[in-house]
C-alpha positions as CSV (number, residue, x, y, z in Angstrom):
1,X,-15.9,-92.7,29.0
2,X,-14.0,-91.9,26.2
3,X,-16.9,-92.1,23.8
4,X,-19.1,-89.5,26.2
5,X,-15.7,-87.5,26.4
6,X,-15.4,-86.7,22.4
7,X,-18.5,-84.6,21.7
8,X,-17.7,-82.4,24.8
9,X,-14.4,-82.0,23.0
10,X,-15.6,-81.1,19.7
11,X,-18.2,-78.9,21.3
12,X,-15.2,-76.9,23.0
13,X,-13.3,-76.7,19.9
14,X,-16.1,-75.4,17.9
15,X,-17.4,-73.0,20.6
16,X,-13.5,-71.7,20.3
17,X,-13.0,-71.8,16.8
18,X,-16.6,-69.2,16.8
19,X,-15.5,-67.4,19.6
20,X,-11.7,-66.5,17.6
21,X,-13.3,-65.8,14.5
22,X,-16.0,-63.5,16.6
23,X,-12.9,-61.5,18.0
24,X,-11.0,-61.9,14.4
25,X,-14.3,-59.7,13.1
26,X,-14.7,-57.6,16.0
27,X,-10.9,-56.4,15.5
28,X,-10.9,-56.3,11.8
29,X,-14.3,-53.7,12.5
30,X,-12.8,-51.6,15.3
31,X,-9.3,-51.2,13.0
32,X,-11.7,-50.2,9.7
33,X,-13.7,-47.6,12.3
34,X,-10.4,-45.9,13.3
35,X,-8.8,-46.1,9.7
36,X,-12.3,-44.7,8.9
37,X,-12.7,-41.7,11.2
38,X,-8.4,-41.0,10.9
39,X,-9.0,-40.2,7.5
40,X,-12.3,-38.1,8.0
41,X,-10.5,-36.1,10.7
42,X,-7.5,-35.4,8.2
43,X,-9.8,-34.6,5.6
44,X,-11.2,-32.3,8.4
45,X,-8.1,-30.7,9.3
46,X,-7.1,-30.2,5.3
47,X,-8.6,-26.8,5.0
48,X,-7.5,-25.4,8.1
49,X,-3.8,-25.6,6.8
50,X,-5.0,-23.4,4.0
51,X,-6.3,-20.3,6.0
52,X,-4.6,-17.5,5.4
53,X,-3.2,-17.2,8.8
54,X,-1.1,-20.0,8.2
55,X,-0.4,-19.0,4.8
56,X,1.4,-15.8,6.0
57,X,3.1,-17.7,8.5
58,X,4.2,-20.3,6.4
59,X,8.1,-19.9,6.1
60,X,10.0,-19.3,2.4
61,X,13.4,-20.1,1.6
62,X,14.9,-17.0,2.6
63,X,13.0,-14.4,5.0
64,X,15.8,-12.4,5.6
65,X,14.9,-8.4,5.5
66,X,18.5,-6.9,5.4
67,X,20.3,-5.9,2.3
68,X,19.8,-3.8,-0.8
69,X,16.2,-3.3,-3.0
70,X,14.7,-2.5,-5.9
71,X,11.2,-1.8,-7.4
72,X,8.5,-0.6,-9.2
73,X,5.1,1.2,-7.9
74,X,2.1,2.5,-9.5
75,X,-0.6,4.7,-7.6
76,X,-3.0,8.0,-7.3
77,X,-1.5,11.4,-6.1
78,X,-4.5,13.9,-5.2
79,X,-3.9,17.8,-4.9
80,X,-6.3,20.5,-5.5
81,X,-5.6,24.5,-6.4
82,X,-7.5,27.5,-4.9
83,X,-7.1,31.0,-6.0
84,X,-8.2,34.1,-4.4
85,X,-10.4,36.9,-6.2
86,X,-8.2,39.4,-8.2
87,X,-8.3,42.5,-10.5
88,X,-6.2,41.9,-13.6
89,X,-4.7,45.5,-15.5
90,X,-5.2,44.9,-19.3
91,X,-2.8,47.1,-21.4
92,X,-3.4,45.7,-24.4
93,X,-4.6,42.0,-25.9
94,X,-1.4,40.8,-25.4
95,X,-0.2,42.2,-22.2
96,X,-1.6,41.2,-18.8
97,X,-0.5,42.6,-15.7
98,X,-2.0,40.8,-12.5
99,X,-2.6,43.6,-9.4
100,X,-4.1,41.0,-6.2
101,X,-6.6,42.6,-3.8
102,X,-8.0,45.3,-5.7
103,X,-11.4,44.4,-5.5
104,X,-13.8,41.6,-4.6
105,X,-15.8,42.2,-7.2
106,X,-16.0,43.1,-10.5
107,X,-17.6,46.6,-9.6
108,X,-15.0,47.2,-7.2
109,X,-12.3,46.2,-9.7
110,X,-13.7,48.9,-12.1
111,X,-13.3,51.0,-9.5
112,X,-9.8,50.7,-8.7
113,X,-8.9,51.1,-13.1
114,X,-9.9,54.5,-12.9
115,X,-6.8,57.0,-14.1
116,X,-4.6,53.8,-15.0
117,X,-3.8,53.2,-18.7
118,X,-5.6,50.3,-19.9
119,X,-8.4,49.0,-17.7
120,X,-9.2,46.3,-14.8
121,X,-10.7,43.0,-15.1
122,X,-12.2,41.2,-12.6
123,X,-11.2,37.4,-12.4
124,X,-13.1,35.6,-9.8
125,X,-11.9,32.8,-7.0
126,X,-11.9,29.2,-8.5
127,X,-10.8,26.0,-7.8
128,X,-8.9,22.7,-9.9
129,X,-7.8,19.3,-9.4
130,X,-4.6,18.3,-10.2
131,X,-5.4,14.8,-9.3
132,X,-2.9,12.2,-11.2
133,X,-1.5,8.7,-11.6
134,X,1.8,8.4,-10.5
135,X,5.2,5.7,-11.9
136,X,7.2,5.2,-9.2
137,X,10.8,3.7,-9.6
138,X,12.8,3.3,-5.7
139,X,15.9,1.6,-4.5
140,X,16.8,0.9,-0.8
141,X,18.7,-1.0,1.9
142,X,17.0,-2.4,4.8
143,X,19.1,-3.8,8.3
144,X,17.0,-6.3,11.2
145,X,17.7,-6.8,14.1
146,X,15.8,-9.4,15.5
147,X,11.5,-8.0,14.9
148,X,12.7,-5.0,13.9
149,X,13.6,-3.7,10.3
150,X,14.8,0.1,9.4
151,X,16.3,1.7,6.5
152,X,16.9,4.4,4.2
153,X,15.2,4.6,0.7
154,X,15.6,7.0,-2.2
155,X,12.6,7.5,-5.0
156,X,11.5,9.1,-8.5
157,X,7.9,9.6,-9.6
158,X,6.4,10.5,-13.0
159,X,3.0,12.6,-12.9
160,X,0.6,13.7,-15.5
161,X,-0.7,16.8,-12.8
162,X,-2.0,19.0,-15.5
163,X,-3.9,22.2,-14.8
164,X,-5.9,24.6,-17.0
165,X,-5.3,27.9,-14.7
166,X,-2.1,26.4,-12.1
167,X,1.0,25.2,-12.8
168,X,1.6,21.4,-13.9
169,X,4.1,19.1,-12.4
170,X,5.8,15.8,-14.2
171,X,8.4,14.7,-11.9
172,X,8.9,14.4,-8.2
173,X,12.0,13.0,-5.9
174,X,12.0,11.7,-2.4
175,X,14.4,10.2,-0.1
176,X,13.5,9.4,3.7
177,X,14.0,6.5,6.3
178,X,11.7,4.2,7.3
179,X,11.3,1.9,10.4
180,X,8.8,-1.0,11.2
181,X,8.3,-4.1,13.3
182,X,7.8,-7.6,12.1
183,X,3.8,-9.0,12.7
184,X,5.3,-12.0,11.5
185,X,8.3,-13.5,9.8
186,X,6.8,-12.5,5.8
187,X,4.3,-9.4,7.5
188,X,6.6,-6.0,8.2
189,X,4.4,-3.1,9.5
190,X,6.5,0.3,8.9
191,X,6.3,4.1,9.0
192,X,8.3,6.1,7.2
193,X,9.6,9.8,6.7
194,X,11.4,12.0,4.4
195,X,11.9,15.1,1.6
196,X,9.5,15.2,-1.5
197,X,11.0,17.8,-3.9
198,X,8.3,18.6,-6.9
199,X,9.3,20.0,-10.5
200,X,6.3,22.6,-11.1
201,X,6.4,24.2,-14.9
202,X,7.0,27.8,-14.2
203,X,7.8,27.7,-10.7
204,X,11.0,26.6,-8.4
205,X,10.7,23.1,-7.5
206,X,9.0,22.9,-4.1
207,X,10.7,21.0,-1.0
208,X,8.0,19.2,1.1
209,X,8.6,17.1,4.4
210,X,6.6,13.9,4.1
211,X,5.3,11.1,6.3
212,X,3.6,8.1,5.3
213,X,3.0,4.2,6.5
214,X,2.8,0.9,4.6
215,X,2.2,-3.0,4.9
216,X,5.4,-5.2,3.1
217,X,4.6,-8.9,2.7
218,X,7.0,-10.8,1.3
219,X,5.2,-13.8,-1.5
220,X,8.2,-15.7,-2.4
221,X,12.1,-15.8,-1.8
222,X,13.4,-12.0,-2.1
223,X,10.1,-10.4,-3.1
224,X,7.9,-8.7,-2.0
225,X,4.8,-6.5,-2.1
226,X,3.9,-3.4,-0.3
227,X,1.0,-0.9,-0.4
228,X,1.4,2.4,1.1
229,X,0.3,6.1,1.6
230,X,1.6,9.1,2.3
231,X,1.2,12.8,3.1
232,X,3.7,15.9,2.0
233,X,3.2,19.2,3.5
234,X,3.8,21.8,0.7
235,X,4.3,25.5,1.6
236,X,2.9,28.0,-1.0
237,X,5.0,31.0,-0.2
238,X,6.7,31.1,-4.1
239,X,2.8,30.2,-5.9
240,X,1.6,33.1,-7.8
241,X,-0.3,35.6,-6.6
242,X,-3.4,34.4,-5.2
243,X,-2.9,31.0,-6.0
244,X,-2.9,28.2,-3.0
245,X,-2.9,24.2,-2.7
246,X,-3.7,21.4,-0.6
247,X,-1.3,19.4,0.5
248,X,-0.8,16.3,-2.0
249,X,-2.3,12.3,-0.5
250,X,-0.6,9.5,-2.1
251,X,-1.4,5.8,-2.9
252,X,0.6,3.1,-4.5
253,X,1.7,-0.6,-4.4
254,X,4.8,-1.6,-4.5
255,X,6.7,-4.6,-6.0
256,X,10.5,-4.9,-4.3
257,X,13.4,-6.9,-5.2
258,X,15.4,-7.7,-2.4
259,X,19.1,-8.8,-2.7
């Protein structure tokens, strides 16, 4: 019995020994397939965290929008001059006096000379850009409260608005408020509002009311970067005679320095 016994025996342990090292391979493959498709998912998954969505909502060291600024801007400023039709009263080469509405043409302007020392000339309607880069320098202080961020700002901007026929301008001030809500912690969305006063050579410096709207995203701990435009509504009541002007569009970038 015992000899009919010991092959049966062996037989069992060698159909178990195949049967363990059967499973031993089966587990080894199943943890290789997961380790496998883990890391292909991941490497997946990798570029997603480098859309730009998350990048603006990825969180800096400091968000905070309240406190004091600083910055720097550079930008376009475009403005145009009209001016009407006039006669001009020659009294000699050196002397000019302007007369507006004598004439719309130059036959008419003849006509209205006649029996005044000197004589008419006829200077027709034209038109000139005073298109111009623009330096801006501002300083501000911002308070939050919760998604929303409002403040007060105060500005100077160098121009290089040079005319042939209109008066040129160099320097402009502004100060206004602005408020804005938060898209997300680094995205602020803003309007803002104020007085523009422009230096003209020749003329009184003209006060303007202004409104404009921005984007500020902020690209590392206290900075920040913000393009904007804006629109000032100039009157032309002290221009010369005949003389008139669109009201000036701005465009510029900021960088900031907050505090």
């Amino acid at each position: 019995m015992a000899r009919t016994q010991m092959p049966q025996s062996n037989g069992n342990l060698r159909n178990y020994h195949t049967m363990n090292s059967l499973l031993k391979s089966s587990v080894s493959s199943v943890t290789l397939a997961l380790f496998l498709s883990s890391s292909a998912y991941a490497t997946d998954l990798r570029p997603m965290k480098d859309s730009p969505s998350s990048v603006l909502d990825a969180p800096v060291a400091n968000h905070s929008w309240q406190g004091p600024y600083i910055g720097v801007g550079v930008g376009y400023r475009w403005q145009s001059w009209d001016k009407a039709a006039e006669c001009i009263l020659v009294l000699d080469e050196s002397k000019k006096t302007r007369h507006g509405g004598h004439g719309d043409d130059a036959d008419e302007c003849g006509d209205a000379g006649r029996g005044h020392r000197g004589h008419w000339e006829y200077d027709a309607a034209g038109a000139e850009d005073a298109d111009s880069f623009i330096i801006t320098g501002r300083a501000g202080y911002d308070w939050q409260s919760g998604s929303i961020v409002f403040g007060a700002f105060g500005e100077v901007n160098w121009l290089n608005a040079n005319t042939d026929h209109f008066a040129d301008a160099e320097l402009s001030y502004a100060v206004g408020a602005r408020a804005g809500f938060l898209v997300n912690p680094r995205l602020l969305a803003y309007l803002n509002a104020g007085v523009e006063l422009t230096d003209f050579n020749g003329l009184d410096t003209l006060t303007a009311p202004f409104v404009g709207a921005g984007l500020e995203l902020m690209i590392a701990d206290g900075w920040t970067v913000a393009p904007e435009l804006r629109m000032a509504f100039e009157k032309d009541g002290d221009l010369p005679s005949g003389a008139s002007k669109d009201d000036p569009i701005t465009a510029r970038i900021l960088l900031l320095k907050k505090f």
